[in-house]
Backbone atoms as SQL, in Angstrom:
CREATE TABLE atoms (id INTEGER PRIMARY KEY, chain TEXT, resi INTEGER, resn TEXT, atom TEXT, x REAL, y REAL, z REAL);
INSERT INTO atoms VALUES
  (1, 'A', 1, 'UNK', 'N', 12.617, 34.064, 40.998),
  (2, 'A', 1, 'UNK', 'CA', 11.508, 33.664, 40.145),
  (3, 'A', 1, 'UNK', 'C', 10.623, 32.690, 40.905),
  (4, 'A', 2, 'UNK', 'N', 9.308, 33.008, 40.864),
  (5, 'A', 2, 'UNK', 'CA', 8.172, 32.227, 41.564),
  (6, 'A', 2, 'UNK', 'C', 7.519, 30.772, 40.644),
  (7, 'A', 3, 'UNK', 'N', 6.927, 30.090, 41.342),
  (8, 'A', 3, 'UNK', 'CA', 6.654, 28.956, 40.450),
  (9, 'A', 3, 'UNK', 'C', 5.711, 29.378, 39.640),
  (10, 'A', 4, 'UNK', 'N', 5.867, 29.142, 38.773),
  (11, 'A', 4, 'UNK', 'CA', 4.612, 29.175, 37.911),
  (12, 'A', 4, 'UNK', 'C', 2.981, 28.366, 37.830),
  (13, 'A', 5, 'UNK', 'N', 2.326, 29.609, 37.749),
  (14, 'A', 5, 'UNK', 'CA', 0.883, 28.856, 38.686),
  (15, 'A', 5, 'UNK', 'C', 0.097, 28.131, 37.631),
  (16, 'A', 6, 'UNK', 'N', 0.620, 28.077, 36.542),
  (17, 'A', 6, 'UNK', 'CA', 0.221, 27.324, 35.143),
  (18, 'A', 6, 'UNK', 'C', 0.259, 25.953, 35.639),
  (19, 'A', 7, 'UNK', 'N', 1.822, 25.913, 35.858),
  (20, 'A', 7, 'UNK', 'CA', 2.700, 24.674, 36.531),
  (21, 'A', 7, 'UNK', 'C', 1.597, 23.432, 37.480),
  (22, 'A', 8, 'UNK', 'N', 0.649, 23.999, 38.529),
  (23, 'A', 8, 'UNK', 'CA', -0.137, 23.775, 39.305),
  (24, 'A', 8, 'UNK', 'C', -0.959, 23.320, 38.801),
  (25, 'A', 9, 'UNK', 'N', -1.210, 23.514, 37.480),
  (26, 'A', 9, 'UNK', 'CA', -2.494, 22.803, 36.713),
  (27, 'A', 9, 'UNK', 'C', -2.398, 21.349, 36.411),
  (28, 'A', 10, 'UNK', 'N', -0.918, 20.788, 35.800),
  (29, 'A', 10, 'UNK', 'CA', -0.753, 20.073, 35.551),
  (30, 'A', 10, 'UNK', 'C', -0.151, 19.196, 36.643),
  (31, 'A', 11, 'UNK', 'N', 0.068, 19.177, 37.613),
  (32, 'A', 11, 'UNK', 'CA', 1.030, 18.368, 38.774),
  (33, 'A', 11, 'UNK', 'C', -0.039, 17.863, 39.698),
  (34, 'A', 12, 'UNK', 'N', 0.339, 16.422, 39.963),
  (35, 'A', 12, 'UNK', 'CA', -0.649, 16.018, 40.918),
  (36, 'A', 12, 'UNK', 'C', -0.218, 15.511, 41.894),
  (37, 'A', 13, 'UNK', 'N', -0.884, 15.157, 43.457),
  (38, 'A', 13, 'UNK', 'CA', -0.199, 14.618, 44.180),
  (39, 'A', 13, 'UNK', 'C', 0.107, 13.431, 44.000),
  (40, 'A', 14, 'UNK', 'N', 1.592, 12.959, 44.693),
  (41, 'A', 14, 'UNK', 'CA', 1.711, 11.457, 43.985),
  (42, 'A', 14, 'UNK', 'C', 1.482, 10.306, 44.740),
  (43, 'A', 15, 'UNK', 'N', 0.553, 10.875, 46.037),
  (44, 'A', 15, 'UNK', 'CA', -0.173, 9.862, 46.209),
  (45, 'A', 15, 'UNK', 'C', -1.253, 9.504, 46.226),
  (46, 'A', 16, 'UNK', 'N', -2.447, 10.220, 45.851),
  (47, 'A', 16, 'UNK', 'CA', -3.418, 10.342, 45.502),
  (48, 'A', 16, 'UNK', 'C', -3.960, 10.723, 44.079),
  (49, 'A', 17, 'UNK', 'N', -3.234, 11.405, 43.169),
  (50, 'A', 17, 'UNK', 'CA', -3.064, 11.948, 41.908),
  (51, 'A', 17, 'UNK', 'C', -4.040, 13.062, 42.165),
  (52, 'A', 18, 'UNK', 'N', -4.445, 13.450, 43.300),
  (53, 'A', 18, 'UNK', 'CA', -5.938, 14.817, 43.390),
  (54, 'A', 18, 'UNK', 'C', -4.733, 15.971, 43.048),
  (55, 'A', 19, 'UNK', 'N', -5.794, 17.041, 42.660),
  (56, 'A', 19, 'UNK', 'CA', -5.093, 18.085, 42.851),
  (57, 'A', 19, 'UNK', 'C', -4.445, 19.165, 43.780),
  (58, 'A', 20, 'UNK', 'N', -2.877, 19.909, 43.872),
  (59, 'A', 20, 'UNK', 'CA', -2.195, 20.295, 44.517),
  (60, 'A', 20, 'UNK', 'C', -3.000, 21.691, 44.358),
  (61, 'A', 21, 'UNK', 'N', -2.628, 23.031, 45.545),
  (62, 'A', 21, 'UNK', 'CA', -2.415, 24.132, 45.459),
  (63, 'A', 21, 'UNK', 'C', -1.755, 24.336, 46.104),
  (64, 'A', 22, 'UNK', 'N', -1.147, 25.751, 45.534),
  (65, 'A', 22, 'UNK', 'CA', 0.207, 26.112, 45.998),
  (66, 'A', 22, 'UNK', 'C', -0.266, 27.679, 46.736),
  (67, 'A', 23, 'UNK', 'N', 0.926, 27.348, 47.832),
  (68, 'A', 23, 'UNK', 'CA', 0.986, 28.661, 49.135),
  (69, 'A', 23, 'UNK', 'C', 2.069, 28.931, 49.023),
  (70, 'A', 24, 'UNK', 'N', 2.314, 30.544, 47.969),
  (71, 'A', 24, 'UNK', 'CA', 2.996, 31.244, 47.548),
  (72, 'A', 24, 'UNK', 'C', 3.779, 31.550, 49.267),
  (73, 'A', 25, 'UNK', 'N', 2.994, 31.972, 50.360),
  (74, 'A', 25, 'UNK', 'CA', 3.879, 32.212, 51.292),
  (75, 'A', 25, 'UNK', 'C', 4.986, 31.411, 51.845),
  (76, 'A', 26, 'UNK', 'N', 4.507, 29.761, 51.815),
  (77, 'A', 26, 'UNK', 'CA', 5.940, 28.899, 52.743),
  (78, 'A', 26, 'UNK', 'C', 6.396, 28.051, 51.611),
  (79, 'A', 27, 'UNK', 'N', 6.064, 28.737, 50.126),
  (80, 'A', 27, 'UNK', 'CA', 6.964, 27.678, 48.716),
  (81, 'A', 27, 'UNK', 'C', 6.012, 26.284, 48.953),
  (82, 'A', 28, 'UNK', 'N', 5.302, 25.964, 49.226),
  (83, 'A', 28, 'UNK', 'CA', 4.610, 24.755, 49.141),
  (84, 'A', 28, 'UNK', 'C', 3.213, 24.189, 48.474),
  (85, 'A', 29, 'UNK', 'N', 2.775, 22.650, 47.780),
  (86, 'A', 29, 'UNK', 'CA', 2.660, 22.541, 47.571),
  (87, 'A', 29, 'UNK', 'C', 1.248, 21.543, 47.883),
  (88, 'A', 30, 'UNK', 'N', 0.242, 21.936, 48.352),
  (89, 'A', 30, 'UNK', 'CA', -0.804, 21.455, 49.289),
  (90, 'A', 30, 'UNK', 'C', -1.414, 20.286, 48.519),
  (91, 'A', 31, 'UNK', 'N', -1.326, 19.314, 49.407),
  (92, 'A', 31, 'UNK', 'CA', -3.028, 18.242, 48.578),
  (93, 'A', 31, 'UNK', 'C', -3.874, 18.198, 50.179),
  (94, 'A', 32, 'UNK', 'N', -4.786, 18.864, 49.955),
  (95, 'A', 32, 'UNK', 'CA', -5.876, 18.633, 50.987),
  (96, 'A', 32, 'UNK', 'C', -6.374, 17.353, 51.108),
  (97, 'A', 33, 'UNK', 'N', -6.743, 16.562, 50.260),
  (98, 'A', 33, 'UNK', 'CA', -6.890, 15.057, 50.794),
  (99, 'A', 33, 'UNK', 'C', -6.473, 14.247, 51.629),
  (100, 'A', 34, 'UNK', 'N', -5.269, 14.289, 51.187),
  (101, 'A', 34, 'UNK', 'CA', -4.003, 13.473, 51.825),
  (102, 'A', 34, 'UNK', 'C', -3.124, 14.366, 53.056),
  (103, 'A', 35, 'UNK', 'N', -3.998, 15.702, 53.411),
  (104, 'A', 35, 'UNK', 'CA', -3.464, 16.206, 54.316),
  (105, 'A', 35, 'UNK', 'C', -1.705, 16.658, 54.384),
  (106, 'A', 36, 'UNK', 'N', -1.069, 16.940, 53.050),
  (107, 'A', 36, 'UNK', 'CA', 0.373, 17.145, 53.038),
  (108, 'A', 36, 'UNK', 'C', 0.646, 18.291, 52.365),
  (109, 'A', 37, 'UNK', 'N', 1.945, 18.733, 52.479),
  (110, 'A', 37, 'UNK', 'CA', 2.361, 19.342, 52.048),
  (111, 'A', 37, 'UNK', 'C', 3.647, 19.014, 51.674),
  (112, 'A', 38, 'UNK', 'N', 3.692, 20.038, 50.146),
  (113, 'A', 38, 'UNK', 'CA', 5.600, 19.511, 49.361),
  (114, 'A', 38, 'UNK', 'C', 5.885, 20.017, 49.225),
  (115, 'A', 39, 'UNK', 'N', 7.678, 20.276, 49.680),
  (116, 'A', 39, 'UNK', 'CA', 8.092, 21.516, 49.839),
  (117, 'A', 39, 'UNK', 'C', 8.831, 22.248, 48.173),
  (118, 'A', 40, 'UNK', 'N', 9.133, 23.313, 47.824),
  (119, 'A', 40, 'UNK', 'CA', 9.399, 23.569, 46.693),
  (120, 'A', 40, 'UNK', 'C', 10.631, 24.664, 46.782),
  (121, 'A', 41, 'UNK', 'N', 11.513, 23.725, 46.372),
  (122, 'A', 41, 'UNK', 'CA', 13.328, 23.790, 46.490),
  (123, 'A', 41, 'UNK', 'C', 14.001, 24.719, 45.271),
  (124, 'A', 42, 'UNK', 'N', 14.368, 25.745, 45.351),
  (125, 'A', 42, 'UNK', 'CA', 15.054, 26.199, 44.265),
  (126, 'A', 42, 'UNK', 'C', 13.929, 26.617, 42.455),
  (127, 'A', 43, 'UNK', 'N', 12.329, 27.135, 42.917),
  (128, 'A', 43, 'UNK', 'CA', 11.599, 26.742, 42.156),
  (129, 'A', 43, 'UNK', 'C', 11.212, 25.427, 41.548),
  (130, 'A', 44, 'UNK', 'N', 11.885, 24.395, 42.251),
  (131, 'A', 44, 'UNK', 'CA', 11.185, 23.151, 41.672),
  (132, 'A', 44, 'UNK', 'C', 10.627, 22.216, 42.834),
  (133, 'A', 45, 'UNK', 'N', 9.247, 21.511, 42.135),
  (134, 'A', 45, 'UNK', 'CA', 8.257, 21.165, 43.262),
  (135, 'A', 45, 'UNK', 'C', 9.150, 19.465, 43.609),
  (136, 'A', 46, 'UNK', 'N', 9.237, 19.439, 44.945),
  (137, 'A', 46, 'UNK', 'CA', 9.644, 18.410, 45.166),
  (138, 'A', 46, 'UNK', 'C', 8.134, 17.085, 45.996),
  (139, 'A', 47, 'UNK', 'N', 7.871, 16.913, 44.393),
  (140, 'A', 47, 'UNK', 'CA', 6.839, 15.306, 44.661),
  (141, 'A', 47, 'UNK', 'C', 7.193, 14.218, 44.975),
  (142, 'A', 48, 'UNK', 'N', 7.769, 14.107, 46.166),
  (143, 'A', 48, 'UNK', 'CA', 8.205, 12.594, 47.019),
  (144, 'A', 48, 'UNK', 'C', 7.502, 12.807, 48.332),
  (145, 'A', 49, 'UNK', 'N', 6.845, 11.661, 48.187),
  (146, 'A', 49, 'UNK', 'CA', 5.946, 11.404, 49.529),
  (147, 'A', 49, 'UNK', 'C', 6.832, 11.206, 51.025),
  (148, 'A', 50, 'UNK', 'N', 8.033, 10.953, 50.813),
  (149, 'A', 50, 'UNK', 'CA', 8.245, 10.867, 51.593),
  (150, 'A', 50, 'UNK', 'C', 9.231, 12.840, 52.364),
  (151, 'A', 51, 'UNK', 'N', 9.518, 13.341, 51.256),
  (152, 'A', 51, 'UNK', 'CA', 9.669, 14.374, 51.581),
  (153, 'A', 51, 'UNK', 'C', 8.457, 15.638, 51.912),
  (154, 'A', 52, 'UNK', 'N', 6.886, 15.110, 52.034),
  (155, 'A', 52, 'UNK', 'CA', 6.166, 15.887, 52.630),
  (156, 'A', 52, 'UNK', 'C', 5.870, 16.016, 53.974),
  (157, 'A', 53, 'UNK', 'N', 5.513, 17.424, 54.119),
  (158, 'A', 53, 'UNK', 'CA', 4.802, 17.308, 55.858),
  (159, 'A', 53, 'UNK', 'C', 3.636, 17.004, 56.052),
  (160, 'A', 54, 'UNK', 'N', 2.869, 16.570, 57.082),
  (161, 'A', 54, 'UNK', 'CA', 2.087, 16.042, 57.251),
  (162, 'A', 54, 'UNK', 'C', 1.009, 17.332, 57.982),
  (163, 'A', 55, 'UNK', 'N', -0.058, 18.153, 57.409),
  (164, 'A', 55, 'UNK', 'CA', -0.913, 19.703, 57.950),
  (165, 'A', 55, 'UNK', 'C', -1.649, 18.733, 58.885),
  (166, 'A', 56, 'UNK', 'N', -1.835, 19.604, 59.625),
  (167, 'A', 56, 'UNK', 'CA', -3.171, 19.794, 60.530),
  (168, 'A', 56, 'UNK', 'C', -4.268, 20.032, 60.223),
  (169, 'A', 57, 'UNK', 'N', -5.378, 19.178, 61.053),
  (170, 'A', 57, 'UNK', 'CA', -6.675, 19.730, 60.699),
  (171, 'A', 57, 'UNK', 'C', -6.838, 20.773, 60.452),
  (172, 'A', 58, 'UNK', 'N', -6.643, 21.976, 61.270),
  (173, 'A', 58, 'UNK', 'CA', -6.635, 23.467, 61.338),
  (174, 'A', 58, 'UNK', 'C', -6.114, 24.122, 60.108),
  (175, 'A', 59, 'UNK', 'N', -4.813, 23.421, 59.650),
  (176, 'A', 59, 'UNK', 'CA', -4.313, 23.847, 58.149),
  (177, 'A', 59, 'UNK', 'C', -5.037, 23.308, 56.953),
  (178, 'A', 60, 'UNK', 'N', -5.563, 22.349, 57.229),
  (179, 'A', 60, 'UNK', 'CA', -6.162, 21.678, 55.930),
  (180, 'A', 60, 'UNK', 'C', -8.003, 22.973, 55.748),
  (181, 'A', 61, 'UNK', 'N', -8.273, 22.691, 56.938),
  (182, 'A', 61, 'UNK', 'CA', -9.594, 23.708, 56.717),
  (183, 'A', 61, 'UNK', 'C', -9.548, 25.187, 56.855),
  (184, 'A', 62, 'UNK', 'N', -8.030, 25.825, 56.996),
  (185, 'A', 62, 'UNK', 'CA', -7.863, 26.753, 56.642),
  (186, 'A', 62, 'UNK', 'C', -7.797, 27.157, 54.821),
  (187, 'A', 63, 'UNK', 'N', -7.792, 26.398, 54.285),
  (188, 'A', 63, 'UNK', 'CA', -7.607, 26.101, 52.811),
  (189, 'A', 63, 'UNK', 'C', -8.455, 25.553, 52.047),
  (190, 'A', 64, 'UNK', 'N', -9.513, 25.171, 52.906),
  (191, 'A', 64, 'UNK', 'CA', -10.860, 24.785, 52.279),
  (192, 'A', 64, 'UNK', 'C', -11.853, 26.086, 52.537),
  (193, 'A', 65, 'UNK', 'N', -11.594, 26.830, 53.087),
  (194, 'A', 65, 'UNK', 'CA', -12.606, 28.209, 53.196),
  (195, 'A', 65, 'UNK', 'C', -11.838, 29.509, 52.485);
């Protein structure tokens, strides 16, 4: 079972509170602002800053176009 993209409406990043989108391909959980990504374990989004990765320019403006 996939996350539910409803789910995405309501979840924000928790360090910025902007909004997340999610990349059905690597389970994750994007805030373009803050340049991160959160990974999403067993269908559930894991929002700890310290458990995100940190994208690349290249990834972040791949996701803005």
């Amino acid at each position: 079972m996939a996350l539910k993209l409803a789910l995405t409406d309501i979840l924000a990043c928790p360090v910025c509170k902007g909004k997340l989108k999610y990349d059905k391909t690597t389970a994750q959980l994007i805030c373009l602002a803050d340049k991160l990504a959160y990974p999403i374990r067993e269908n559930i989004p894991v929002l700890i800053a310290d458990e995100a990765v940190q994208l690349s320019s290249e990834e972040v403006e791949q996701w803005r176009s």
